[in-house]
Each structure stands twice: as C-alpha cells, then as structure tokens.
N, C-alpha and C positions, 0 to 999 in steps of 0.2 A: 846306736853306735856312738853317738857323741857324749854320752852320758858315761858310757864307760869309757871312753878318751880321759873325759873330765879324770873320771876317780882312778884313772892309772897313772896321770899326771899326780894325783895326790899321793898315792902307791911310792910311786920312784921319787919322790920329793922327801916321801916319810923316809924310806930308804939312807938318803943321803944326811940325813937328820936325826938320826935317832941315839947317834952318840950323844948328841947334844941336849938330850930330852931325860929326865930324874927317875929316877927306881928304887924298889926297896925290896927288902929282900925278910920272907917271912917263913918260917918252918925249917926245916932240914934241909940235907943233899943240894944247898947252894942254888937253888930255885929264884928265879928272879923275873918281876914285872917290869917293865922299860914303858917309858911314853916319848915319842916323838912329837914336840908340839911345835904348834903355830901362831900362839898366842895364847892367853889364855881367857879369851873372851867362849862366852857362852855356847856363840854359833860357829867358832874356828875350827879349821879339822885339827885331830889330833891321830896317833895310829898308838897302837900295843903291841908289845912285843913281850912273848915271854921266853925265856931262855934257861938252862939249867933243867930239864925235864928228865921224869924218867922215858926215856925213847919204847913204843911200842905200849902206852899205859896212856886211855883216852884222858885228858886234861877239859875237868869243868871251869871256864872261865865265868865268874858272878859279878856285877855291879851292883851296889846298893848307895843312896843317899837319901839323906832324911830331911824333909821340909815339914814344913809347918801345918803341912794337911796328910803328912805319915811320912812310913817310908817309900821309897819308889826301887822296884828289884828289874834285872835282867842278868839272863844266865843263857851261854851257850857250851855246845860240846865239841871239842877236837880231838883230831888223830895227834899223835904225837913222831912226828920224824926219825930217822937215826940220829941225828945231829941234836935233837932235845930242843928243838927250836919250833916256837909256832907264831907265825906274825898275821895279826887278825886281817892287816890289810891286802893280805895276800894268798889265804890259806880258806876254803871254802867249811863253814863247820859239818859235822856228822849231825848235829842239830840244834835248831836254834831258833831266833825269831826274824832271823833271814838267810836266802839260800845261799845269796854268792859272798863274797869275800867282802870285809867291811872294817874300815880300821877304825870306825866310830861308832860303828852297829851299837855296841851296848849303851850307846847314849841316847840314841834316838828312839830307840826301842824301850827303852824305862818305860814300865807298868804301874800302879798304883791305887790309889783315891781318886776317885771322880771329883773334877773340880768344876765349878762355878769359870766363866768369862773372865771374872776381877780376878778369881780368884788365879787362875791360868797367869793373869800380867802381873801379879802380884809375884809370881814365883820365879817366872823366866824372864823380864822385863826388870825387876827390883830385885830380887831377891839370888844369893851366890850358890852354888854348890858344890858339897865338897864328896867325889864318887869313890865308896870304899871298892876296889878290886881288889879281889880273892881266887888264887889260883888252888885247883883239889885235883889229886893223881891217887884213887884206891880210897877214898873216902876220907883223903889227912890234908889239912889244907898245908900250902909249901911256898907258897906266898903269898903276901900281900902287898898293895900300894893305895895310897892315896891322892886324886888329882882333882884339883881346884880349877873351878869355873867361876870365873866373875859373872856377874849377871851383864845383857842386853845393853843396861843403861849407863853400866861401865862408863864414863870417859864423855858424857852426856849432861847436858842441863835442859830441862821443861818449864816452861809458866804458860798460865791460860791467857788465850788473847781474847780479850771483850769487846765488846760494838765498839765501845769508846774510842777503843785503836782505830779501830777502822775506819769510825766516824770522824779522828783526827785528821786525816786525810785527805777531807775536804772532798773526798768522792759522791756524787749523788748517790750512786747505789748504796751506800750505807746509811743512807739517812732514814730508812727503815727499820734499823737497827736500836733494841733497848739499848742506851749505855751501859747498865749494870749486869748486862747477857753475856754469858759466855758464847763464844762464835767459836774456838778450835783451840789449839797445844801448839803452841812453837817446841821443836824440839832441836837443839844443836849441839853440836860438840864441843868439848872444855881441855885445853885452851880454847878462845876465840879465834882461829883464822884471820891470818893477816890481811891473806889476798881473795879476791871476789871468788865464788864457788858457785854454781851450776844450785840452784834451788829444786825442794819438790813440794807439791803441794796432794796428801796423801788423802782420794777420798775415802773415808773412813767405815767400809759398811759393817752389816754384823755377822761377819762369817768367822768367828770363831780365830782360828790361827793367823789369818787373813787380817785381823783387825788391826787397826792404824799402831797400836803400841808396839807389840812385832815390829812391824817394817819400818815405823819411823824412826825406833831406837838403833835398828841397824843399820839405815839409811845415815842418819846424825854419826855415830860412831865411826864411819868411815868418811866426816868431816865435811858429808854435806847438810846446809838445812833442810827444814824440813817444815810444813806447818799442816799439821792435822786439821780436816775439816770432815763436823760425822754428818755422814749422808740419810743415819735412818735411827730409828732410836732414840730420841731425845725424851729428854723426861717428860711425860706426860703423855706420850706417846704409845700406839702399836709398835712392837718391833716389826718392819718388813715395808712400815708404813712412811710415804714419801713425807720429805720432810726438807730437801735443801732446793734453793731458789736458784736461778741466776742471778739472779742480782748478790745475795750472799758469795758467790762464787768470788764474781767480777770483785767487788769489795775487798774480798779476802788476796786477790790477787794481788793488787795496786797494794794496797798495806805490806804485802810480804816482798813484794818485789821492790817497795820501798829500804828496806836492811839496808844498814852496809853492808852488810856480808855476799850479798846474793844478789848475782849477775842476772839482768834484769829480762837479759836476751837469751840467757840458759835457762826456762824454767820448766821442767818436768811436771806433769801430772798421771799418779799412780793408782791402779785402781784393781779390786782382787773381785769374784766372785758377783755377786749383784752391783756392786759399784764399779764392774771393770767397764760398759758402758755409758757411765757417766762420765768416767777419765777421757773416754776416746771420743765421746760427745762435747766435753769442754776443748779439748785439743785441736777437733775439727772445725769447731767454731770460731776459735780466737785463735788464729794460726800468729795473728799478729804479736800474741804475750806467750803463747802457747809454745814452746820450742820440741818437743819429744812428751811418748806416755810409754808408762808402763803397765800392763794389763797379764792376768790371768783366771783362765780356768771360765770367764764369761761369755755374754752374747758380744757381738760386731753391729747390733743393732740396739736402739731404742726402745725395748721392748716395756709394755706396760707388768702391775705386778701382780694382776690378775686378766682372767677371761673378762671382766666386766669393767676392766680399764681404766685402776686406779693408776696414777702416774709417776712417775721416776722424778721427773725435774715437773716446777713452777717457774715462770715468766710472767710478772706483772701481775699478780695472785691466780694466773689462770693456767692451768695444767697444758702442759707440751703435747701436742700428736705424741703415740706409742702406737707398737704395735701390738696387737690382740699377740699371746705369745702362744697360744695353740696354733697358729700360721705358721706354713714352713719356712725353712730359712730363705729357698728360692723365691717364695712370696712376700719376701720384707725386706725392706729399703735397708741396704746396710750404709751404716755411715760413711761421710765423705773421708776417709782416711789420708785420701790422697792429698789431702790441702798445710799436713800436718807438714812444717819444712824439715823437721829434727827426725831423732831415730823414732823408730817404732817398733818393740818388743814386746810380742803374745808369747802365749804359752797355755800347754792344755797337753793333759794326761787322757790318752785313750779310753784309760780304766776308768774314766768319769761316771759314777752312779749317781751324786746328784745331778750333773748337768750330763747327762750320757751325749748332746750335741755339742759341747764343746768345743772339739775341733773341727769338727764341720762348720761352726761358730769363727776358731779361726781361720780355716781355710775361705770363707770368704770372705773376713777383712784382708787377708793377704792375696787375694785377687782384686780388692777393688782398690788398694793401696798400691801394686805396683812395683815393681822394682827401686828399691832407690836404697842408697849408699846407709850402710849404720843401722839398718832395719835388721830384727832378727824375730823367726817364729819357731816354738819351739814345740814339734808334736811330739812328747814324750810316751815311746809305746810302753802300757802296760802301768802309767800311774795314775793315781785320784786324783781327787777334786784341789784336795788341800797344798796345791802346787806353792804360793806365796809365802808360806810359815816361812823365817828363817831355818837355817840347817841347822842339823844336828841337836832339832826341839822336840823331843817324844809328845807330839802336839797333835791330834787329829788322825792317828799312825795303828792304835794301839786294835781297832773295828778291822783291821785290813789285813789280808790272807797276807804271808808274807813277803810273798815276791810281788803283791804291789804296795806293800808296804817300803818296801827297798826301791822300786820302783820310783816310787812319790820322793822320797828322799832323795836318791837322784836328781831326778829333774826337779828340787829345789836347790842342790848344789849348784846345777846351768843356769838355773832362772835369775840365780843370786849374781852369779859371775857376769851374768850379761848385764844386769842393773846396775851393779859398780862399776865395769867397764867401761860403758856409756856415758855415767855420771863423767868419770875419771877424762874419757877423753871430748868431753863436752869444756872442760874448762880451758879456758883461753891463756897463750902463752905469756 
C-alpha cells in the first residue's frame, strides 16, 4: 500500500506538471509525446504522455537508446481512449514488461547487452542518455520524442582516498595502513556546500546494482558526502572473500568525519545486500561516531560467509565471532540495534530469491531495535532482492516476472525517499 501512495503522489505531481515538460511531434494527424519532468538526472521520475491519438486504435509506445555496449529497447501496448489521450503514469498497458501503470516503466525496463560490473557504472554512473520515443497506431509511426538523462555523477566530484589520508590523522588505527594504498572514494557534490551536511560512509559490497557507485553517486548529488569504503573484492582477492578490518573502518571514520563539510555527529553508515550487516555491526558498535544506518535486502545478524566459518569483519588480524549461517534466524544473536541513537531504515522484498529470509532478517532487527522516533522498515510485498539500485536503473530488473519486477522498482522508489529524507532532516538548523 505504501508503495503505491509513493507512485500516485508521483502520478498527481506528473499531472500538475506536465504543461511544463517538452514534446515533439512526429508523423501525421498531430500526434504528440509529452514528458512531465523532474529533473533530468538519471534516477528522477519522469511521466509520458501521449496526446492526439487515433481513439479506439491500440498505440505501441517503444524506447530505444544506444550506449557504448549497444542499443538498449523497450516497448509497451495501450488502449487508446475517446479523448485520444494515454498517460503512462496512469493507464495500465494491454501489454508490456509491467502490469500496472508506470510513468517511467519504459526506463527501468530497457533490455539489452549483458554487461560486465565496470561496465554497468560505466554507463549509469558516467555515462548520459539520450531515449528515442516512438509512438505506432496501425503499423505508422505518429510520433516521436527525444528525452535526455544526465548521468548518476551529474553535479558530483570523486578522488581516491589513500592510507596516507588516513595516516595524516595521527589515528593509531591507520598506522597499518600502506601510504600508497588506496583505502575508498570520497564522493561529493559540485558546488562545495557551504554549510555542515549529515555524512555517509557507504560499505561497499559486491552485489552488483547495490554496489558503492550507485548509491554514493546519488547519495553525493543530493548534496550529501559520502566516502566509499569496499568491504569484499579487492585486488588480489576472492570475490565474496572477507577483506575489511575494524580498524580500517575506525581510520576511515576519523578522516572522513574530519571534512569540513561533514557534520561530525551526523554520520550514516549504509549497507546493501552481504554488507548490509556490516553497516549495522559498525553502527551498533560505535553508537558514539555512529549517528543512523542505512540497510537492505540483508541479514540482522553477523553471519559468517560460509558453513565452515570464514568471516565478515577482522579485529586485530584475528576474525570476529559469526554466525554458522545455516542457523535459524531464532538461533542467532541479532545485533544490538537498539544502541544505535539515530534513525534506522531496513528494507526487504518478499520476493527475495537470493536471500528468500530477508525479511524475517528484518523482522527481527525491527524487534530487537524497538520503537523509537525516525526509524523506518520497509517490507515491500512481492519485490527482489535488488531493492538499493537507485530508481528508474534497468539494473538487476530484466531476470524478473513482471510484477516483481515493478514490484522491485517500487520499493526502490521508498527505499530512496526514505534515505534522502532522513539524510535531509538529520541536518542541523
């Protein structure tokens, strides 16, 4: 139910907006595509509207745009009204690659080339697109439009931060650190920000849409920092395989909380997928630096990342207690949540096929956490795994029946709202 609140708020928003949004007009009989926008960043909503129809004659609406690794197509079918009018954000197709009404559907849905990881942040992170729409009534096409998407990193500056940073600091826990190592990515917004902002410190695992570029680009673009730190995957490495310290953490904090930008006593830590227990294990721990997390689609607890008990986190080079993760959830110590002072936002789709416990994952962090002010959990029925993708990224989407494909999308739109919201009212008057 909340999910559709969300997108009929964006519905009646398009609504009131759409005079204001560019069209063009292609073919015969005065046929016209409309865009109601909100920006034109990569993951903003947008809605279509098409006007001038012949009434009673089904209209295939097509997207097409071409990146560097092909083109990428989607294409739905609608009824056509008497009034010759069909507005996607409100109009359910006759078929398509979702069932209910979607005024961005054809973005998120784009098909294509299988890509590579880089190759994924190379495209939606860096790189802009420009989506030909094509409206067809009787096999003649009757219009066209063309809508531009900035990329992710829009409005963004990144540089790699190395031990050295860290080690200037004068913090013991860095003293571990090579100088010439890269340790994470500061990511922030351009201009600089005047005034202090609410920081996040994203751990970085390797779950694909999930991964630190994604979220920190759109985290930074809504003008908070941000500093990436990868939890699994480093060069030389197994992917899957533990890889981040405490002490790196601790290190990484004090440095980033050093900024001027970034309020020392707001700092976030976010976490998607296999690293959404290490966000909520740093958080739980250091309530002192630790202000709020953000978490999805994971476990509530410490779990190791095998039956035979390799581990998540290092302390002092010697691996953390975990729990065997073939144990039920009722048989394993869920973290202290409750010590966290700031908000606390979960999330998890029903429709989870890789983590099918998810929410029973968050259902008891959100029992051992407790009531308190700014906290939100968000069990979205009926979507996957890949809840953290930003919106509107045909990211993780393309494997998934429809309606949990819609689904997913959805409650990334919530999961989104809830992460800027929180940032937004974290920062101080």
């Amino acid at each position: 139910m909340r999910r559709r609140l969300l997108r009929a708020l964006v519905a009646v928003v398009a609504v009131a907006a759409v005079l204001s949004g560019c069209a063009a007009v292609g073919g015969g009989g005065g046929a016209r595509i409309q865009f109601s926008l909100f920006g034109d960043g990569m993951s903003q909503p947008f809605g279509v509207r098409l006007t001038g129809l012949q009434p009673g004659e089904p209209v295939v609406v097509s997207v097409r745009a071409h990146t560097a690794a092909g083109w990428l197509s989607s294409r739905a079918v609608y009824a056509v009204p008497p009034d010759g009018r069909v507005q996607l954000w409100s109009q359910e197709p006759i078929s398509g690659p979702y069932p209910r009404p979607d005024g961005a559907g054809l973005l998120w849905s784009l098909t294509g080339p299988s890509l590579s990881q880089r190759q994924l942040e190379q495209q939606w992170v860096r790189g802009a697109l420009d989506l030909r729409f094509r409206a067809e009534q009787a096999g003649l096409s009757v219009a066209t439009a063309v809508l531009h998407r900035a990329p992710l990193a829009a409005g963004t500056s990144d540089r790699d931060v190395l031990g050295s940073d860290l080690i200037a600091t004068g913090d013991p826990e860095a003293a571990g650190l090579a100088a010439p190592e890269k340790v994470g990515l500061l990511v922030e917004s351009v201009p600089t920000p005047v005034d202090l902002r609410p920081g996040v410190i994203v751990i970085d695992g390797d779950d694909d849409g999930g991964s630190g570029a994604f979220a920190a680009h759109q985290i930074a673009a809504a003008g908070f920092p941000v500093f990436v730190l990868p939890a699994f995957v480093p060069e030389g490495r197994i992917a899957g395989s533990a890889a981040l310290s405490v002490e790196t953490f601790d290190a990484a904090l004090t440095w980033f909380s050093s900024l001027p930008i970034v309020d020392e006593g707001r700092i976030f830590v976010y976490g998607t997928g296999p690293s959404s227990s290490l966000a909520l294990w740093f958080a739980s721990h250091d309530p002192e630096r630790v202000h709020g997390v953000f978490a999805a689609s994971g476990a509530t607890a410490l779990q190791c990342t095998s039956e035979a008990g390799s581990p998540l986190l290092i302390q002092h080079d010697l691996p953390l207690p975990c729990a065997n993760p073939e144990r039920t959830i009722a048989g394993t110590d869920i973290l202290p949540l409750q010590r966290i002072p700031g908000p606390v936002v979960l999330a998890c789709g029903t429709a989870d096929q890789l983590l099918p416990t998810a929410c029973d994952w968050t259902r008891a962090g959100e029992q051992a956490r407790g009531k308190k002010d700014g906290d939100a959990f968000l069990y979205s029925e009926g979507a996957g795994h890949e809840i953290s993708t930003p919106p509107e990224l045909p990211i993780g989407l393309s494997d998934l029946p429809p309606a949990t494909a819609q689904a997913t999308e959805d409650a990334r739109v919530a999961f989104w709202q809830l992460v800027l919201a929180r940032l937004a009212g974290a920062m101080r008057p």
